[in-house]
Every structure is written in C-alpha cells, then in structure tokens.
N, C-alpha and C positions, 0 to 999 in steps of 0.2 A: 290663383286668387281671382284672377278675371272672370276666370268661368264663374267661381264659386259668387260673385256680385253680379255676374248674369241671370244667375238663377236665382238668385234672391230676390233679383227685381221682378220676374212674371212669373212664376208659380203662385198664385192665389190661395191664400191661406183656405181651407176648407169648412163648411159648416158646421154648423154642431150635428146635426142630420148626417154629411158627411163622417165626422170625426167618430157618433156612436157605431155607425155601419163596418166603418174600418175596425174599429177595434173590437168590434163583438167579432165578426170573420177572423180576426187574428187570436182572439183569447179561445174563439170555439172549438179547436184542435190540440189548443194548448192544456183545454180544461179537460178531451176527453183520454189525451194520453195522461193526464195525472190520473185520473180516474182507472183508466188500464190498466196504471202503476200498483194501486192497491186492488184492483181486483187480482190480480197475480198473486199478491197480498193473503187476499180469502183464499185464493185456490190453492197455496202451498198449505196452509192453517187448517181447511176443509179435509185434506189425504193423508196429514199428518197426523192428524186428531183417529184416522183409521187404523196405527201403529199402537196407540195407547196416550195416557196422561204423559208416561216417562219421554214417549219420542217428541210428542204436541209441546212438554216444558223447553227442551233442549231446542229444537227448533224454532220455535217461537222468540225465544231469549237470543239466537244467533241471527236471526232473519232480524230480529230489531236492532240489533247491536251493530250489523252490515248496513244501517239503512240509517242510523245515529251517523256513524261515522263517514260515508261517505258524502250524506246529506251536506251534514257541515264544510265539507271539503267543497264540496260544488258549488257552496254558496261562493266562494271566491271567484268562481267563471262567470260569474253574472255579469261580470263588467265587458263578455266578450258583446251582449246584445248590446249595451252600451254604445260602445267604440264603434262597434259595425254600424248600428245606426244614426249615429253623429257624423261617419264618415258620408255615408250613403247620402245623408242631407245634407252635407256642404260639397256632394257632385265628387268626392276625392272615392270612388270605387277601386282607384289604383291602391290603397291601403288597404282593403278589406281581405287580399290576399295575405298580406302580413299578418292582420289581427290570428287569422284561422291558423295559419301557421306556430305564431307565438302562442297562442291560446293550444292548439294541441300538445305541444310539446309543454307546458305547463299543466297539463291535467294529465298526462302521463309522470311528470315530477310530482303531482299531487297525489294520484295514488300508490306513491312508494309508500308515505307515512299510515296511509289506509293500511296498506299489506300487510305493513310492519304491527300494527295494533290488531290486527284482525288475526294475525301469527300468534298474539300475547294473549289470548281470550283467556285461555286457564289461567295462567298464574294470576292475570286482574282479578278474576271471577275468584277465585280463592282467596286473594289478599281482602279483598270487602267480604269477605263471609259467605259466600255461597256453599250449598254440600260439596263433598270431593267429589261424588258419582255426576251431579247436572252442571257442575265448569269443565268434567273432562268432555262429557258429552258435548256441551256448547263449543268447546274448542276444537272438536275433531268436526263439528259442521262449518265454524267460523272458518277453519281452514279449507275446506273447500271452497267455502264464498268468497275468500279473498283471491281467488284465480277471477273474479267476477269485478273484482274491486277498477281496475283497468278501463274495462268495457262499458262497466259503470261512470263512470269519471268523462269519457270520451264520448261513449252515445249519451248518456241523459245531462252529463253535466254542463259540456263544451256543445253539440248538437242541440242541445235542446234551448238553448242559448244562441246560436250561431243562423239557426236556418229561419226563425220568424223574422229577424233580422236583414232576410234578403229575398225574403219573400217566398218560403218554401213552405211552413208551417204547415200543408196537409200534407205532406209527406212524414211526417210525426203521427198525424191521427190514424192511417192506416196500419204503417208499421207499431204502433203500439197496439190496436185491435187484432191483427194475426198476432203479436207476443205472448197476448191471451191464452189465447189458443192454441200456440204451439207449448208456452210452459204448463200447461195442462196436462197436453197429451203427452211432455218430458217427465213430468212430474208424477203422472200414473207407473209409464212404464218404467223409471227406472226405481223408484220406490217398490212397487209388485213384482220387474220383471215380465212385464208384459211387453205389447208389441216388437218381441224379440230383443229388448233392451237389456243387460243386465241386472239382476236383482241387488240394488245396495242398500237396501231399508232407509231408514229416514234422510240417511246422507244421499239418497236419491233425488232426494227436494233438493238441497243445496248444489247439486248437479245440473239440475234442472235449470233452476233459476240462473246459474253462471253461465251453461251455454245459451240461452234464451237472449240473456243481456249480449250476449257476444255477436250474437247472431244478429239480432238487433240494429246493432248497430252498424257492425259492416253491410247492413243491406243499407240505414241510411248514408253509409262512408261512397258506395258505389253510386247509389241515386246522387247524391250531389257530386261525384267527380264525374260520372258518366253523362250525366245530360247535358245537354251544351249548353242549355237555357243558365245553367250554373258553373259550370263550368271553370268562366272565368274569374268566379269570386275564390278559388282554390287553387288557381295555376303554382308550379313548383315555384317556393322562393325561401329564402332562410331565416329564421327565424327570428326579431328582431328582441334582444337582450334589455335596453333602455324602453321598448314596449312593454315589455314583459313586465320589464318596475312600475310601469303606469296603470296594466292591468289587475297588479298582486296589489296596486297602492289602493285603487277602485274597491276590490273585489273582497278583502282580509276583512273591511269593517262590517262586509252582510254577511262572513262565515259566523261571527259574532256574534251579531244579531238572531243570527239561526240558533247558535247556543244558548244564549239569554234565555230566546225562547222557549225552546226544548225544555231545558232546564227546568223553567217554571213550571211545566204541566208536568213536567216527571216528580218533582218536590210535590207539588198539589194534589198526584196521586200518589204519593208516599204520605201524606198526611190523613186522605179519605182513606186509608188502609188501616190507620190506628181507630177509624171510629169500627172497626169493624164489618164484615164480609158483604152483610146487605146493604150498605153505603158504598161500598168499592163498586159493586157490581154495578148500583144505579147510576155512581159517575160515570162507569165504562160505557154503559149503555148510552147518556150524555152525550160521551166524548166524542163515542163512536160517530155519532150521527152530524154532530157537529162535524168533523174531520169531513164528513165526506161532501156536505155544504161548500166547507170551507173549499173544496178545489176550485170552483167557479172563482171568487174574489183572488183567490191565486195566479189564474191564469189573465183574468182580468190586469189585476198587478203587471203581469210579465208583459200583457199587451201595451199597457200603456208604458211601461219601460221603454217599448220598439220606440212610441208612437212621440211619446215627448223628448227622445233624444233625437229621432228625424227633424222635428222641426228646429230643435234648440240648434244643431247642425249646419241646419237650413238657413239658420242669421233670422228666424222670424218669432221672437220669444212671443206674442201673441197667441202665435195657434198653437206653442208649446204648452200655452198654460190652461186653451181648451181642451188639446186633448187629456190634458191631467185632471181636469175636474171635468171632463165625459166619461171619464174611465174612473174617476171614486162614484159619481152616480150611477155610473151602469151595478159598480159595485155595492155599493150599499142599495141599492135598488131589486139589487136579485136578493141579496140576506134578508132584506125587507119584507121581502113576499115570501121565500122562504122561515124568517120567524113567524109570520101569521100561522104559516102550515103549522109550526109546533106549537104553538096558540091552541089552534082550532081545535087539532089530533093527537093528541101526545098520548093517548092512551093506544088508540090503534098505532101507534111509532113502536111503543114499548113492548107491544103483544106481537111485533116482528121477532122480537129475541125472548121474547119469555110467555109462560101458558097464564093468561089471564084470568083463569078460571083455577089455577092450584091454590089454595087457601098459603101453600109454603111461601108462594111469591108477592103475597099482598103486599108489604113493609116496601118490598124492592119495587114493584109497582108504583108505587103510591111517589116514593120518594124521585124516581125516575120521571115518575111525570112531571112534577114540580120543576126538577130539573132544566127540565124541556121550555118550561117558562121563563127560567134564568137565561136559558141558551138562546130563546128568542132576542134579549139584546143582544147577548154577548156576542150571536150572528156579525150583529147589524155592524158593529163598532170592529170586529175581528176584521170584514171587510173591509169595513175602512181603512181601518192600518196597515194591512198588508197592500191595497190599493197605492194608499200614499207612500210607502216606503217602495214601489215600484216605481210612480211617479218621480216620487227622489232621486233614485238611482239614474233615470233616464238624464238626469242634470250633473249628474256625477258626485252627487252630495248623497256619501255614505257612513261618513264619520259621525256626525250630528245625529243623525237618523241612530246610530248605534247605543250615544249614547244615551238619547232620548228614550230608546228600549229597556233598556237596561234601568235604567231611573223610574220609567212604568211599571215595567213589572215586579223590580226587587224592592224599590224601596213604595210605592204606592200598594201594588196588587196583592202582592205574598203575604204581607205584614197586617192588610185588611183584612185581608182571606182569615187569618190566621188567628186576630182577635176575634172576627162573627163566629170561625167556630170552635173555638173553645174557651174562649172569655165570653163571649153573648149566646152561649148555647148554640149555634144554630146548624151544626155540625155541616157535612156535605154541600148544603145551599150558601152557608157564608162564605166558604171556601170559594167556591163556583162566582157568587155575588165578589169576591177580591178578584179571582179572574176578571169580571167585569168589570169592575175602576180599573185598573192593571188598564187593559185594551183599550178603554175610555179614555185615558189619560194619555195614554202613543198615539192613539187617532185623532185625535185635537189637537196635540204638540206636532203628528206628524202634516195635517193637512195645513196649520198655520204658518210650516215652515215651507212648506211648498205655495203655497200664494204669496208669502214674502219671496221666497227666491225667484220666481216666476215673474216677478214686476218687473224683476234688475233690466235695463236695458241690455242684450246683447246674452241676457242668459249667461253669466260669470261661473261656469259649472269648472273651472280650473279652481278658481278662489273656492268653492264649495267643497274640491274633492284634495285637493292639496296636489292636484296632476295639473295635464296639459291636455288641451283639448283635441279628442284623436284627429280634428282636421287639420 
C-alpha cells in the first residue's frame, strides 16, 4: 500500500495529446488482428464457395455458428484486461501472475460448454427446422471446429485480453497477419489436396481453421513465456479460485451483452428476409461494410478498457476519465469520417459486391445505397457504444452496461425497426433506421453513465461491478 501512494503521488497524469497517442498504438494492433480475424473469414467463404452452393451453405452456417458461440464465451475474459490493468496501475504486478493463471484455466473451463454445443449441431439444426441433408453437413464441420473451440478461448479470448494489458499488443498484430496466410495456404491444400496435404473437401476448411487457431496461439503462448521482458507477468503459480469468482462476476454481464447484441442483428435479418431476396441482399451488402468499420471503434473500445482501468488503478480517477472520453472521440471520430465516405460513395461501395451496369441488380443497388446513408449514423453512434461499454468495463461496471443494452436494443431498437417497416411501409430502411435508435439510445445511456461513474472520487469500480478491486 506504501508503494501503491507513492506512486500515486509522482506519476503525472498524462495529456490528452498523450492519452489519444497511447491509446490509438494500443487499439492499432488490436483493430488489425480483428481485422485478420475475418479476413480468414473471406478466405475460408472464397475456397468453399470453389466446392459448390451445398459445401459454401454447410460451411458457412458452421464457421458462423463456431464464432456465435465462442464469441459469446470470451466475452466473459474481458475482465482479464480489466484486473491486469488495475493491478498494473496501483504498482501490485505481483498479481498479474495470478490473473493469467486464473484467467487460463477459466477459458479452458469455458470451452468445455463450446465443445459441448459445437458436438450438438445436428440435432439443434434439426430441432429449428433446417433440411436433414445441410444440419448433418454443418454438424460434421462443426465437429471438426470444435477441436478449434480451445485454442479459440485461450489465444483470442484470454491472449487477446491479457497482452495489451501488459504491454505486448504487437505481438497480436504480427501473429494474426501470418494467420492469414497460413489459413490460406491450410485451407487450399487440405480442401484440393494440394501442397502434399491430404484431400478432405470442405471439411478441409474446418481443418484448416482449427490448426491455424492452435497454431496461433502457442506461438503467442511461447512469445510471452519465452521473453524475459514478459516473462515475469506468467511465472508458475496456482490458480486463484475467489479470483476466478471475481473474474466470472466482471466478465458473465459482457458475455450478455454480446448476446443482446448478436441477437438483434440476427432478428433484424430474419426480418429483411420476409421483405424478400432484394432487400436481404442490400442489408448484407449494409451489414457487411458496416462490420468491417466497425473493428476500429472495437479495438478502440478494448484500448481504452487497458487505458481507464490503468489509471482508475493508479488512485487518479482524473486521467481515468480523460482517457475514456479520448477514446469515445478517437471513436466516434473515425466512424465520423468513415460515414462521410458512405455519404460521399455508396454507389462505388455497392459496385465492390454487385455489377452496376446489370439492369437485374438496379432494386439491390438502389436500396443498398440508401442503406449506406442510414449506416452513416448508425457508424457514428455503433462507435460510441461499443467505445463506452469498453470504457465501462475498465471501471468494472458491467452489469448496468448490460442492462442498459438489452433495454436499447429490445425494447427501443427492434420494436421501432419493426413498426417503420411494416406498419409505416418503409421495409429494409425502417428496420436499419430502429438499429439506429436501438445504438442511439446504448450510446447516450452508455457515455452518461461513464461521466457519472468517472466523477466518483477514488473511481468506486467495486460498488459498479459488485467485486473487489483487483488491487
């Protein structure tokens, strides 16, 4: 405790010039391994699509269905960036061997229940109605992937969480650019049979992608145990059990949130499905582009998670609440400029996925571009909220935040969506337009609850989280 008011007294809070510098280097690696993450994404969807329609359904529906499920599962390790850096800023680095420890062996206890549902694919996929021929298919892929579900959990869930934390974060942006490139070159040869690999046809992509993730990740398991510079934030130690309650207590209300979320755009596109095929397609087209926007305010988010629990930590609630609103302006600042682009372009956005000139795709064009004009806010405000619910979490206030989501999107966003398009006509755009109240309403309620919690003297992230503060 001596130390930890030593350090409190002469570490100088940092400028806003400071605090954007730090946290754009720290979200920069963060944004481009998301980014790696679905190009992997394209590259299995691009070779599979060379098998036919029947291999592209089946794989496509299991590569989503591994990435619903473990998504959601990881969102409960967020609280190791948390912990790690509250400790780190109140000078206690003798705990951040614990966190890692307890945090591992909880993402290994969390991808039993992955395994377990990722085993169930068929008979789910049958019980909601799918044909018999595309749930056996999806379950004989899903069960490959779930050998992946592990290495999943531990490289991207707990690593991806654990090393910004301590300052490694470019060791993510490398190892996810070779990922690229080696699920590529996994995913040609053992689909074709090529470079000497076995021929398994589609199930060659789910091969691929599971040694890739394995691989992955013990190459970041060795980078952090092998350098010394890190070394000592991993030394052997056992796991700590009353941690571990403090992590799952943290961590369960953003697996939630991740569901909320999910949910909604999955409903939203089960509903542009009833207006018919040239509405689907123009949301996809939408959605698509939005999603990929969307990683920047993501990693942003994750930055400022590091960045405001360092200082809450640190006993200096001051510069915990600059870096949380440097990090929703850096965030809504990039969506900002990014909706201008779909402002500007949206026709040349649209003519990346469709022929401009076919008279077939006019309806799809026309409505995709409009689109693209709704997405321009929805950008803005999408940032935001995911920004402030990172912000949040660096305070350990993730209960509020959940329910706050879940009150946006179900009872505000869905239910507007849902009257614009088919009580006020407006089919696909009103839907899209209730996404945008929906994210409007979480980014307002989430950025006012972080300027209120940010005032509290002493940063009260125990009273927020319903824990104890990992220093």
């Amino acid at each position: 405790m001596t130390q930890s008011r030593f350090t409190r007294a002469v570490v100088p809070p940092p400028t806003f010039g400071r605090h954007a510098a730090d946290t754009a280097r720290l979200a920069t690696p963060l944004a481009i391994a998301q980014l790696s993450q679905m190009a992997m994404g394209v590259t299995d969807t691009i070779l599979l699509g060379s098998l036919g329609p029947d291999a592209l359904a089946a794989g496509g529906l299991g590569a989503n269905l591994f990435f619903v499920v473990v998504t959601l599962l990881q969102g409960v390790l967020t609280s190791v960036s948390v912990s790690v850096s509250h400790a780190r800023g109140a000078r206690n680095d003798g705990l951040v061997p614990h966190i890692y420890w307890t945090g591992l062996l909880l993402a290994v206890l969390l991808s039993v229940p992955a395994f377990c549902l990722l085993s169930f694919a068929t008979p789910i996929l049958l019980a909601v109605g799918e044909p018999a021929l595309l749930a056996h298919n999806v379950g004989d892929y899903a069960a490959v992937l779930r050998w992946g579900a592990p290495g999943s959990m531990i490289g991207v869930g707990l690593l991806r969480a654990f090393l910004p934390a301590i300052g490694a974060a470019k060791r993510l942006l490398w190892v996810s650019l070779i990922s690229v490139v080696v699920n590529g070159f996994l995913n040609y040869g053992l689909i074709h049979g090529a470079h000497g690999l076995p021929r398994l046809g589609f199930l060659g992509s789910a091969a691929a992608t599971s040694i890739t993730v394995w691989l992955g990740t013990l190459v970041l398991m060795a980078l952090l145990h092998l350098r010394p510079r890190f070394r000592h934030f991993v030394v052997a130690t056992r796991p700590n059990v009353p941690l571990m309650s403090e992590l799952f207590s943290i961590g369960w209300p953003v697996m939630i949130t991740y569901g909320v979320e999910s949910t909604l755009f999955l409903a939203t596109g089960l509903m542009v499905g009833l207006l018919g095929e040239s509405q689907l397609a123009a949301h996809q087209i939408a959605l698509n582009v939005a999603s990929v926007s969307f990683m920047v305010p993501l990693a942003i988010g994750q930055a400022g998670n590091v960045r405001v629990s360092f200082w809450a930590g640190a006993g200096q609630p001051l510069a915990a609440r600059h870096a949380g609103f440097v990090a929703l302006a850096l965030g809504v600042g990039f969506m900002a400029l990014s909706g201008i682009v779909l402002v500007a372009a949206p026709q040349w956005i649209v003519g990346l996925y469709l022929h401009l000139d076919d008279p077939a795709n006019a309806a799809t064009v026309a409505l995709a571009s409009s689109l693209l004009g709704v997405a321009a806010i929805f950008q803005i405000v999408d940032g935001m909220q995911t920004v402030g619910s990172g912000c949040l979490r660096g305070l350990k206030d993730t209960r509020v935040p959940m329910i706050v989501a879940t009150f946006g999107y179900w009872v505000i966003g869905f239910p507007t969506g849902y009257l614009l398009a088919f009580h006020f006509g407006l089919g696909a755009r009103g839907l899209w337009w209730g996404l945008a109240a929906g994210l409007t309403s979480v980014a307002v309620l989430m950025t006012l609850r972080f300027h209120k919690l940010s005032l509290r003297p002493g940063l009260a992230a125990s009273d927020a989280a319903g824990g104890t503060p990992a220093s």
